[in-house]
N, C-alpha and C positions, 0 to 999 in steps of 0.2 A: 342509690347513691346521691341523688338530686338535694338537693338544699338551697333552699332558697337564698340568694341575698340581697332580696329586695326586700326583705321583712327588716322595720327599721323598728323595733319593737327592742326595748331593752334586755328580753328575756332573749331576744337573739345573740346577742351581745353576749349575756354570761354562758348560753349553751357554747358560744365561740371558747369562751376563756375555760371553763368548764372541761371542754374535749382537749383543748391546747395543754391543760395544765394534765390531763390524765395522760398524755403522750409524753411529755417530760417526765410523770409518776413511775408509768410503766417502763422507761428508761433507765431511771436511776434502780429502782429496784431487781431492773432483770442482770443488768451489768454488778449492781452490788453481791445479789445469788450467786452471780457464776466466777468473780471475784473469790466469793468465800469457797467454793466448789474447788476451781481451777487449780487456785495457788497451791491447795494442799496435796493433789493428785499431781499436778506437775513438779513440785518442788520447786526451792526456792531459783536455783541455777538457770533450768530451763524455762520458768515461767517470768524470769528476767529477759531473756531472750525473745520472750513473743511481746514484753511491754516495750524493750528498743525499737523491735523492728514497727510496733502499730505507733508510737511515739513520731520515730520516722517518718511514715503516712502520710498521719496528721497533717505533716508540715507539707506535704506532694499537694492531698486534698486541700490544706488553703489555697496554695497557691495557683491549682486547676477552677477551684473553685471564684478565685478573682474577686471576689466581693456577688459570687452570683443570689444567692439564698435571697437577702437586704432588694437589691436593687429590681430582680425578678421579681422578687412581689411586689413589690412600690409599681413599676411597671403594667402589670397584667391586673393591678387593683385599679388603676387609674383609666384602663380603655374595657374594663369588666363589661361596660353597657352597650360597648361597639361589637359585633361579633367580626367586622369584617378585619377593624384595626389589631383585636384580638391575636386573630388568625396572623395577622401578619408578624405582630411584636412577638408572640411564641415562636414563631419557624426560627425570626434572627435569633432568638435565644438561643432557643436547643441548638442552632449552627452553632454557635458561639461556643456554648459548653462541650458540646462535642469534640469539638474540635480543640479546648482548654483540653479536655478531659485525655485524647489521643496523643497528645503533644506531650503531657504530665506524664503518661503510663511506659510512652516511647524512652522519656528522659530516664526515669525510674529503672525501666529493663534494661538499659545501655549501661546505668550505675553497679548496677547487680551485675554485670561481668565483666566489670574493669577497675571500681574502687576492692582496694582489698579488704576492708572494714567490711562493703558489704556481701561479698563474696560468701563468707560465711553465714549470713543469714538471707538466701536469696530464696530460697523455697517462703520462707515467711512472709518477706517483704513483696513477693510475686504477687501472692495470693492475697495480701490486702490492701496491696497497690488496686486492685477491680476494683476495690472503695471509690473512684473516682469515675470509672465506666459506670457502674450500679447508680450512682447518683446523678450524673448526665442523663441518662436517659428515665431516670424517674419523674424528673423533672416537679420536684416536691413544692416547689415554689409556685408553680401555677396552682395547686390546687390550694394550699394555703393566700393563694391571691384572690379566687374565686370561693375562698370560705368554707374551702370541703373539711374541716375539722374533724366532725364527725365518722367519717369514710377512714381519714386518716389515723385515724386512734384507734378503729376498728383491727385495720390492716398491720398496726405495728404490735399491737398484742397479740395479732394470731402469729404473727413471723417470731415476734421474739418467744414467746410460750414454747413452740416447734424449734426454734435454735436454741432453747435451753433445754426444753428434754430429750433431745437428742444427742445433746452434749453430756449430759449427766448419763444416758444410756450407755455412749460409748470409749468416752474417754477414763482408761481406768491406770496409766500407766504414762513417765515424763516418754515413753515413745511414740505416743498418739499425739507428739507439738504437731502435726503437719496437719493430721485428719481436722484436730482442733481449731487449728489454722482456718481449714474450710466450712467445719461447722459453723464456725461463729459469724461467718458472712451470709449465711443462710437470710437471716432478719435484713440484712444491709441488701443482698439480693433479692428477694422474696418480696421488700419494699419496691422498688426500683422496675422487677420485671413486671409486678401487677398494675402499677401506677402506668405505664409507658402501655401494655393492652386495653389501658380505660381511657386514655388520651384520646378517643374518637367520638366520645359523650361530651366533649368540653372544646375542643376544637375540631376542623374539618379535614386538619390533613397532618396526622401527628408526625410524619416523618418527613417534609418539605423542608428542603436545605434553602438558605436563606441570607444570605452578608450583607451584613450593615454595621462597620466597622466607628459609625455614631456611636455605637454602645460602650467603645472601651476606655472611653475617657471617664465616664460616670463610674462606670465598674473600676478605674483603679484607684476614681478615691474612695468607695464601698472598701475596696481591697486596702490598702492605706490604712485606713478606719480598722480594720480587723487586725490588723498589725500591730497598732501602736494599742491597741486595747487589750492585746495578748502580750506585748511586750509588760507595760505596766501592772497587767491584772497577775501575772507569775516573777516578775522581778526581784521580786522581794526573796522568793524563796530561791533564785539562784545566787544572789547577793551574800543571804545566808550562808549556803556552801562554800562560799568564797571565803567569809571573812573568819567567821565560827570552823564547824566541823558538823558530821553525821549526826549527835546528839541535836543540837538545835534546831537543827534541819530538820529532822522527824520532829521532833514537838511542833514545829510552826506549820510543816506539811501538812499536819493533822487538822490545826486549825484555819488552816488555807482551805482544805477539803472541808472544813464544817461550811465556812463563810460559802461559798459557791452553794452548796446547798442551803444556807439561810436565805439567800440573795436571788436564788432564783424564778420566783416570783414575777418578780418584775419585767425579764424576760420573754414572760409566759403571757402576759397580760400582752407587750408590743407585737409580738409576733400574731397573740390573735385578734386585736382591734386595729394594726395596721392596716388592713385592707379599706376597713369602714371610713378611717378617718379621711384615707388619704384618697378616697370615691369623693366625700363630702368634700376636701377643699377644692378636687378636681371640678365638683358640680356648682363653685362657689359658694355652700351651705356653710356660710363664716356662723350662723349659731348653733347648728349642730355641731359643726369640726369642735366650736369651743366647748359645746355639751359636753360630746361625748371624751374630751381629752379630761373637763374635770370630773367626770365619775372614774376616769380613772385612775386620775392622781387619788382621789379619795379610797378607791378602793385597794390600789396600793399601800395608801398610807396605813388604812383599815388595817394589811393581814402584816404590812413589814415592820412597825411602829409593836404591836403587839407581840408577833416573834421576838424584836429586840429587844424590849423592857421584860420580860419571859428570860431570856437568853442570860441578862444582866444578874437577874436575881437568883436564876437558879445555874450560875456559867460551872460550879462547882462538879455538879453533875450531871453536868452536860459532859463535861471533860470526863467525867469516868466512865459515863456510859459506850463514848467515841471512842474511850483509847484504855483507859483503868489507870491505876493509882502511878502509874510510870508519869505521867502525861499533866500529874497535878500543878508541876512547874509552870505551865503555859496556862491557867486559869484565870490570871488578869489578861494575858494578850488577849485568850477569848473573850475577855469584855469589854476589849477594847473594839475586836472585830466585829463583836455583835452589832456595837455602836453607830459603825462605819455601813450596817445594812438598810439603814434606813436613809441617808444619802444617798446608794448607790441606787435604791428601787425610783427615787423618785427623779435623780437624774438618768434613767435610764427609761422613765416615762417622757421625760421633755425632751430628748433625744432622739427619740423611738418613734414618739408620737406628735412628734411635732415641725424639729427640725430635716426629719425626713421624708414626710409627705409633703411638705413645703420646699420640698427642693433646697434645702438649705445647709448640705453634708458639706461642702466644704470648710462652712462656719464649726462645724462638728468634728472634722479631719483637726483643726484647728485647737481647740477645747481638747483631743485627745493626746496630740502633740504638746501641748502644754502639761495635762495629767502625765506622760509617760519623763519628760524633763523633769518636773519637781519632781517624780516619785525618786529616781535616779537619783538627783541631787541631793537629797534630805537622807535617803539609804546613803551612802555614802558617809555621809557622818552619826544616825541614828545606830546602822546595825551595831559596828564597832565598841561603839560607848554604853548601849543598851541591852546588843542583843536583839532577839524576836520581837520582846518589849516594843524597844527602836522600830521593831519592820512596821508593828501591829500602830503605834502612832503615826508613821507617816503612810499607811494604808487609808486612816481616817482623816487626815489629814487634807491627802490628796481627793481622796471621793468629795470633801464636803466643797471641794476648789473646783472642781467639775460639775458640783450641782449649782455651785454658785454662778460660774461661766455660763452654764444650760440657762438658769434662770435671767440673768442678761439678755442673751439674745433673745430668750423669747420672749421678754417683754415687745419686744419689735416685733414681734407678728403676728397677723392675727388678733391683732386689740386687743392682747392680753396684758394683764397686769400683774404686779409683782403677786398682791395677794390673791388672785385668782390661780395662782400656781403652786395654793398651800393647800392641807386638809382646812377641813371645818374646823373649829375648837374644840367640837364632841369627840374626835377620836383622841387625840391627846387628854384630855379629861377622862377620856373611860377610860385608858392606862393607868393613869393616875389613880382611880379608883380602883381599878383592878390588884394595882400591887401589892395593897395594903394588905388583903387579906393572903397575899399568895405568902408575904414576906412571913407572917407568921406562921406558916404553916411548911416551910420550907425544911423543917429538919424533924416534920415525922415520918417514924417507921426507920429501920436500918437499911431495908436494899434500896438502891439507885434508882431500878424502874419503878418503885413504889412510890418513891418521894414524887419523881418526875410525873407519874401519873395523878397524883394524888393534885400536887401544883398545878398542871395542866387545868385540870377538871377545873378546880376554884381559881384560877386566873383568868381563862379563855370564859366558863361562867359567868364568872362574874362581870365581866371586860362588855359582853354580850347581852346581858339584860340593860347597864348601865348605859350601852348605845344606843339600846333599843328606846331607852324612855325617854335617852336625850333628844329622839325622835332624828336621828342620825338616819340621814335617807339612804345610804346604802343598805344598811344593816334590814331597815323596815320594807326596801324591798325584795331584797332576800329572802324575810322570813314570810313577805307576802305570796313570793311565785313557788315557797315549798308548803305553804300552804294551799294554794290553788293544783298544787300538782296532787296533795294526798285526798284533794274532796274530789280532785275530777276521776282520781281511781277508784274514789269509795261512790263514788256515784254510777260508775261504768259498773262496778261489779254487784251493785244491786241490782242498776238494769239488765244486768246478765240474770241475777238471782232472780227476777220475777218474769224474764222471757221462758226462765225453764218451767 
């Protein structure tokens, strides 16, 4: 399980983002399976019942959770090199969480036998209320602080693979909500009790209780932050139900669920170069920290820039592939939303990787406070007059007002400049080039995945060679270390072939 993270070698860097994004891959696709699995063996009624009561949850685990995921890692990335300070800023944590975690599960079981709402869904709500002990004691945040990527990607596709076929083995009837209830914590447990038996490789004393009640200030503007970011990020579509009805609602739900998945990217990149950047500013390495934040705005730019000019041209069938010809209504709001992904990846590098390893979350508490006001404000007269139209404009709206904010303050730090916070001019140009042939080719063949595949192939193609000759350094050392990786296996395996 060991990995180095003293390797400052860029190929460390993308195996980070690499493992990070296959963990998010493996997420999305194991929940989408058992999604399409679940719904139709539970029915509609009862597998209503189990998205209230994990809906519910949700809301326990933020608020157990405190802002911990963010701020534990910033944390335990910044004393990585101390084993002794280490040791100590882990025990306060896990006290900490624990003791969030106890305090949450306490509230939760007291609700369950005295509100009458939740009285009838107490067996559910019991069982995925441990959502909150399982992730206390995983303490998933150290080892994405110490860079165990790799370890972690491993362990979440063996947990979720085993809670999905188990699930499939034995839920065959809407009277197995309770078993299904347990199976499906198997992956959220199965994480949790492995991570917390290997806490003795990484620290010296995984279960030392520990108060230092310094932490909770920081933690509740982390907490804050996640608030006002789930407030704004889902707004739109309870705004929706309010002002429209059901129909609207589902067409924009749909494309609320596309954008979160076009968007997620960027994400994926903070969570796994966090640790690196925020080692370098802690070490003073003011030209690495700036290195390493512009390969990533670049390679942001790279995959989200690309999606969304993809998105825009072919949003047609996009929308039927996601939902079918019910759903063709909402094919401009998806390109409006497409639009709105490429703001959100890049303020969510400035954010991520900047404002947070520089200690500078309240300037960021601030900037989201702002995003969740305009979004509010602008919904209030956009949905009514517009519609989803209305939500999907002032979605893009607000994200480009938030990148704008990001990019303000960070020009203050870290000697960064406005245009050191943009791609190169190659990525944008090899869009550019790219759509031209996607655009003509956009309406052969009659089925949906045919076109979408077909487009793919000669967009991303194309998009790809045009990078590569623009001599676009991200692209060319991509295609350098997947080259060095197929000569060093076609070299190993000769040296095999001629040992035998």
């Amino acid at each position: 399980m060991s990995q180095s993270t003293d390797n400052n070698k860029p190929a460390s860097l993308a195996k980070n983002i690499s493992y990070n994004a296959l963990i998010s891959i493996i997420s999305y696709l194991f929940s989408a399976f058992g999604l399409f699995y679940v719904s139709r063996v539970l029915q509609p009624e009862v597998y209503g019942r189990v998205e209230y009561a994990d809906t519910v949850v949700r809301y326990f685990v933020l608020f157990a959770g405190l802002g911990m995921p963010v701020y534990a890692l910033r944390a335990c990335a910044r004393c990585r090199d101390d084993k002794e300070r280490l040791n100590r800023v882990y025990s306060e944590l896990f006290t900490l969480g624990l003791v969030l975690a106890l305090i949450g599960s306490a509230v939760l079981t007291v609700l369950c036998f005295t509100v009458p709402l939740f009285i009838s869904y107490r067996s559910l709500l019991l069982i995925f209320g441990t959502t909150m002990l399982w992730k206390a004691v995983g303490c998933e945040w150290l080892y994405k602080g110490l860079e165990r990527y790799r370890y972690l990607a491993i362990v979440t596709l063996v947990t979720r693979v085993i809670s999905f076929v188990w699930i499939i083995l034995a839920i065959h009837s809407p009277e197995d909500v309770n078993y299904y209830a347990v199976l499906s914590m198997i992956s959220i447990c199965g994480v949790g009790v492995i991570n917390y038996c290997l806490l003795g490789k990484l620290v010296d004393h995984p279960f030392q209780l520990r108060f230092n009640w310094d932490h909770m200030k920081p933690l509740l503007i982390f907490f804050a932050m996640s608030c006002m970011s789930q407030i704004y990020g889902g707004l739109d579509v309870v705004m929706i139900r309010a002002f429209k009805g059901d129909y609207e609602t589902g067409l924009y739900g749909l494309i609320h669920k596309g954008k979160i998945l076009l968007a997620f990217f960027g994400s994926v990149i903070v969570s796994a170069v966090l640790p690196r950047v925020t080692a370098a500013w802690n070490r003073r390495e003011q030209d690495r920290f700036r290195s390493i934040v512009k390969s990533s705005i670049n390679l942001c730019c790279l995959i989200n820039l690309s999606v969304m000019v993809f998105c825009v041209i072919y949003a047609r069938d996009c929308v039927l592939l996601m939902g079918g010809e019910k759903y063709l209504a909402a094919v401009d709001t998806f390109r409006l939303t497409a639009i709105s992904v490429a703001p959100i990846g890049l303020s969510n590098i400035l954010s991520g990787l900047v404002m947070i390893p520089t200690g500078k979350e309240l300037k960021l508490l601030l900037v989201d406070i702002v995003g969740a006001v305009v979004n509010l404000v602008l919904n209030f007269y956009a949905i009514p007059k517009y519609s989803f139209d209305g939500a999907a404009m002032t979605t893009l709206f607000t994200e480009a007002l938030v990148m704008l904010l990001c990019l303000y303050f960070n020009s203050k730090i870290a000697g960064f400049r406005i245009r050191d916070m943009f791609p190169n001019f190659r990525i944008p140009l090899a869009c550019a080039i790219a759509a031209v042939p996607a655009w003509f080719v956009r309406n052969v063949g009659s089925k949906v995945l045919y076109r979408l595949t077909i487009g793919a192939i000669v967009f991303f193609g194309v998009y790809g060679i045009a990078a590569y000759l623009m001599k676009e350094s991200t692209v060319r050392e991509g295609v350098k270390i997947v080259f060095e990786r197929l000569l060093g296996k076609k070299k190993r395996g000769e040296q095999a072939g001629d040992e035998r």
